[in-house]
C-alpha positions in Angstrom: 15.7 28.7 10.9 19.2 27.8 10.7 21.3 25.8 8.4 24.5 23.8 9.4 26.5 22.7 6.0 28.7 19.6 5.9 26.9 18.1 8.8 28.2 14.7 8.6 26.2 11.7 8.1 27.5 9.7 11.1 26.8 11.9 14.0 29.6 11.1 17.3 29.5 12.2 20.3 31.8 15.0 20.2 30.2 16.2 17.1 26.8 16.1 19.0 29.0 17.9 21.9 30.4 20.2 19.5 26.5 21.3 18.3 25.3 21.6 21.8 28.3 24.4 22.8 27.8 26.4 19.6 23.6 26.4 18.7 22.2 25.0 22.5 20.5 22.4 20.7 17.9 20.6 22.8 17.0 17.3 20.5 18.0 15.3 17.2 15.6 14.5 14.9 14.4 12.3 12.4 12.1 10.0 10.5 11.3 6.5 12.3 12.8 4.7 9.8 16.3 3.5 10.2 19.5 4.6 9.0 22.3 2.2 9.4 26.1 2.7 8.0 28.3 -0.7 8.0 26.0 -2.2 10.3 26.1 1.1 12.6 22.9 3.0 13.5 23.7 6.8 12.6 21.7 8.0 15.8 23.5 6.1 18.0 25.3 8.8 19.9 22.3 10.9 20.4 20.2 8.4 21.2 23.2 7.1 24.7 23.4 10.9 25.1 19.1 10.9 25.4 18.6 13.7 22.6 17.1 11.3 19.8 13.7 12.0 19.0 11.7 10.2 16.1 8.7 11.9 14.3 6.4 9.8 11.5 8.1 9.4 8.2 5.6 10.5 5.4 5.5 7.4 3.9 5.3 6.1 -0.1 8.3 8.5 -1.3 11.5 8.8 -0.4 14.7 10.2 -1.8 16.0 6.9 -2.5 12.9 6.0 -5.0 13.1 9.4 -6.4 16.9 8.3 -7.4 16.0 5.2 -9.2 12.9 7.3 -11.3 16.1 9.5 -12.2 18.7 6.3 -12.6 15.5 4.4 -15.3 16.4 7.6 -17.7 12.9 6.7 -19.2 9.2 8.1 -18.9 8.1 4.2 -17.5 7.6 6.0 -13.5 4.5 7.6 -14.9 3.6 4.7 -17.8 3.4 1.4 -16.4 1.8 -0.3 -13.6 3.8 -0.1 -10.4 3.3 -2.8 -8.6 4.8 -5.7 -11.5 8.4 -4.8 -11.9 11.2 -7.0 -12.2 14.7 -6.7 -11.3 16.8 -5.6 -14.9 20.0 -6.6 -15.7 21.1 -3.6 -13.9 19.7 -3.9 -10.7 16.9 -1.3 -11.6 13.5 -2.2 -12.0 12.0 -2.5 -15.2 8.1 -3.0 -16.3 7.4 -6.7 -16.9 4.2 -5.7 -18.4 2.3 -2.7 -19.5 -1.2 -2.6 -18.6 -2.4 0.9 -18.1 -0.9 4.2 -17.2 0.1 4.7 -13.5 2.2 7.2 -11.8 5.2 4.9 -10.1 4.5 6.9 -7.3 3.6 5.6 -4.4 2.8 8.5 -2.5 -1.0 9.0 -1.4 -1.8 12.4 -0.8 -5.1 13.1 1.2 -7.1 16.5 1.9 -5.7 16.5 5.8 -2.0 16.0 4.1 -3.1 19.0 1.8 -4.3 21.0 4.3 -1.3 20.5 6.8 1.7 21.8 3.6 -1.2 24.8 2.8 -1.4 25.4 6.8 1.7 28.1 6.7 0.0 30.0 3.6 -1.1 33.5 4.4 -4.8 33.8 2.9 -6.3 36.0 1.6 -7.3 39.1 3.3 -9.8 40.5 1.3 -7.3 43.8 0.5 -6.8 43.6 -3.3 -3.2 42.8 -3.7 -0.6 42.8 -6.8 -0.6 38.7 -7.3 2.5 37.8 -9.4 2.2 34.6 -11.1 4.9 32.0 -11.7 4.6 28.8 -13.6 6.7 25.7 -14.6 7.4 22.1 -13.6 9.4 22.5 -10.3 10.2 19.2 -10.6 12.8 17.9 -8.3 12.3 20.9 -6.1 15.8 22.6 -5.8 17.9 25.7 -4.8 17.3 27.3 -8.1 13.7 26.9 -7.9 13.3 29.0 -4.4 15.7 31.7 -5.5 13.6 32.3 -8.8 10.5 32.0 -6.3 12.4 34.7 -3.8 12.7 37.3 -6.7 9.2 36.9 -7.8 7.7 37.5 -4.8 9.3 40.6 -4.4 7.5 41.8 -7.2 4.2 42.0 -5.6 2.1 41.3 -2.3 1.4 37.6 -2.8 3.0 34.7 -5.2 0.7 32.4 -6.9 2.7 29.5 -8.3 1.4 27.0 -11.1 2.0 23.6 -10.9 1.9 21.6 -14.7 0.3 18.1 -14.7 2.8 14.9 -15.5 1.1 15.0 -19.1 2.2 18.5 -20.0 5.7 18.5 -18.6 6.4 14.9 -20.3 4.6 16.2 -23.4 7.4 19.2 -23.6 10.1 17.7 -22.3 10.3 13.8 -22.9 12.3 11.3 -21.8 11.4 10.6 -18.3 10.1 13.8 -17.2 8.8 14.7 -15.0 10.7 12.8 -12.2 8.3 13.4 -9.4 4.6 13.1 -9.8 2.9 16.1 -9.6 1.0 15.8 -6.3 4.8 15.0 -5.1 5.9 18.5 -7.0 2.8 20.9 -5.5 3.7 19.5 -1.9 7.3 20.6 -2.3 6.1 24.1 -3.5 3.6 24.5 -0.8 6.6 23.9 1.5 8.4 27.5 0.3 8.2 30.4 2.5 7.4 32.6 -0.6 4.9 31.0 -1.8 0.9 32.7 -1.1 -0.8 30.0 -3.0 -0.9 26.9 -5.8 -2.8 26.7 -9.1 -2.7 22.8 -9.6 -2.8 21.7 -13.0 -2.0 24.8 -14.3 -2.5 25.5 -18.2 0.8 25.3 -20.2 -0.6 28.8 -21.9 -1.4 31.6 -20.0 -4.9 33.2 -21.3 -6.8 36.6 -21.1 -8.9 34.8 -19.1 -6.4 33.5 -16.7 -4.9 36.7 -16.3 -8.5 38.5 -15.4 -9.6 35.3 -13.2 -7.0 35.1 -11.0 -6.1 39.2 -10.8 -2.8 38.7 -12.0 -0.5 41.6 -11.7 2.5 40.4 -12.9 3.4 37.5 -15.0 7.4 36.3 -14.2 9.8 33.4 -15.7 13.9 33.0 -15.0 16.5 34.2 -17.7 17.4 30.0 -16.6 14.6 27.2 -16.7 14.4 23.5 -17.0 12.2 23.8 -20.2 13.7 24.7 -23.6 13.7 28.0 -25.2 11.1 27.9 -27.7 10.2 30.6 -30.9 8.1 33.7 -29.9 5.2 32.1 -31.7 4.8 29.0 -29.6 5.7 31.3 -26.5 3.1 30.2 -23.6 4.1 33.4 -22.3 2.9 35.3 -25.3 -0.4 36.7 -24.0 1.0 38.7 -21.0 4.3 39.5 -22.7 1.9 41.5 -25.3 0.2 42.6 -22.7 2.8 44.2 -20.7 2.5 42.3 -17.2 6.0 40.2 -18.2 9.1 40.2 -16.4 11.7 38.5 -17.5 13.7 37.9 -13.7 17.7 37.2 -14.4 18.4 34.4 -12.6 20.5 34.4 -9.4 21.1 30.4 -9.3 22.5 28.3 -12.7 21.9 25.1 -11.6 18.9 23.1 -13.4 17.4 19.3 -13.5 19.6 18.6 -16.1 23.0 19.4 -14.3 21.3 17.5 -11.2 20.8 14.3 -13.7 24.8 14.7 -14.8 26.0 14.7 -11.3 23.8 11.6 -11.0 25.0 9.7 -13.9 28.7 10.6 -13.0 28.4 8.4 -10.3 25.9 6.1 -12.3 27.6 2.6 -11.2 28.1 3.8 -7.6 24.3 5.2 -7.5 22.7 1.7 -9.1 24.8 -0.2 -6.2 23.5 2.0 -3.5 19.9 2.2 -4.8 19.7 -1.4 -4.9 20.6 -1.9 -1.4 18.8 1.1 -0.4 15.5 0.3 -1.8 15.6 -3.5 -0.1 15.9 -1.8 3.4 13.5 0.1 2.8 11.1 -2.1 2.1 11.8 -4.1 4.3 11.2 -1.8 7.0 7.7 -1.2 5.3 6.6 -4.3 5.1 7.7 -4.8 8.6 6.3 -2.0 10.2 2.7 -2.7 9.0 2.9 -6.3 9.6 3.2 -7.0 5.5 4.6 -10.3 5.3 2.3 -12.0 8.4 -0.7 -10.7 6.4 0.7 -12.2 2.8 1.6 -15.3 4.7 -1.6 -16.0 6.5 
């Protein structure tokens, strides 16, 4: 509802004053994990004051393993198996062997988890709307992704929003693309207010058929995107561009992946140092939590 900036990561006690005076705030919340700075649990003031309230972490993905998919700079998060990796001489980890393709990812998605992100979509009410559709990667989910979203929407009566697979994105765009697996990328599209639905998997060229199964209205794309320009020819936008449902939407946000990846690799030594320590806590935590260790042990 509401959006503090520069909220710093150490909360004190005046600070957690300072919130209750201007916003009434009842609780602070987060994630049962935990979050320690220099030895110092972040919560620690809200917890003496009483206002500390923990909720489940989702577990399997968290921003600090998304950070060292973006710090490996290679496609190995969705090549190699996950569970063999080695330290580098970096401090990164790095295949040991290659056995068959796997996502890196963690993350298990269910049909509850599914049905829980898809719980705030509106349905459909049987009233025959104008659907806009809107495609891409959407990978690492970001400011410039929910403005496009915003002016889409307002184009029509409901947003439908296509989600590429892993081998599509990587096959146009290389490298180590995409970031975050796609059942990682439709949850954090499900989770934008203008959003009406998902087409997972979506085709990489938008068809006839496409446009008459799914009663597409309008077909949109940002003057700005992640993916290359490419020749009118190869255009995966050709079909409703000829047939007049296209609109080309002038972006209101410039940043991109890309300019996310350079702030990243400006800090590149800092980043490894911090992922490193990051991603041993974490696990930690994991294994303790479910009793890991005891089970490998006994």
């Amino acid at each position: 509802d509401e959006i503090i900036p520069e909220s710093p990561y150490v909360m004190t006690e005046e600070y957690i004053q300072g919130l209750v005076k201007s916003h009434g705030i009842d609780y602070i919340v987060h994630g049962d994990d935990p979050c320690f700075v220099d030895g110092r649990d972040v919560f620690e003031s809200a917890k003496k004051a009483g206002m500390f309230k923990t909720i489940p972490r989702t577990e399997g993905i968290s921003t600090t393993d998304i950070v060292g998919r973006m710090l490996l700079l290679s496609s190995d998060h969705h090549t190699v198996i996950a569970d063999d990796l080695s330290p580098s001489s970096q401090g990164l980890p790095s295949p040991s062997r290659v056995d068959f393709i796997s996502q890196r990812s963690k993350f298990l998605v269910t049909s509850q988890l599914m049905r829980a992100f898809s719980a705030a979509l509106p349905g459909s009410s049987g009233v025959k709307r104008r659907i806009v559709y809107v495609d891409g990667a959407w990978d690492m989910f970001h400011a410039g992704h929910v403005a496009l979203l915003a002016q889409a929407r307002s184009l029509g009566d409901a947003l439908l929003v296509g989600v590429h697979s892993d081998q599509v994105v990587n096959q146009h765009r290389g490298s180590n693309h995409p970031i975050m697996a796609m059942h990682e990328r439709v949850l954090s599209v499900l989770g934008c207010r203008h959003v009406d639905d998902v087409l997972i998997d979506a085709p990489w060229e938008i068809t006839h058929e496409m446009v008459a199964t799914l009663n597409i209205s309008v077909v949109a794309r940002g003057t700005i995107r992640d993916q290359p320009e490419c020749s009118a020819n190869c255009d995966p936008h050709k079909v409703p561009i000829g047939m007049g449902i296209h609109v080309q939407l002038q972006s209101e946000s410039t940043l991109t992946l890309e300019e996310i990846l350079a702030r990243l690799n400006a800090r590149r030594q800092k980043m490894v140092m911090r992922y490193v320590e990051k991603n041993a806590s974490e696990s930690q935590w994991y294994r303790s939590k479910h009793g890991l260790d005891q089970h490998m042990g006994g």
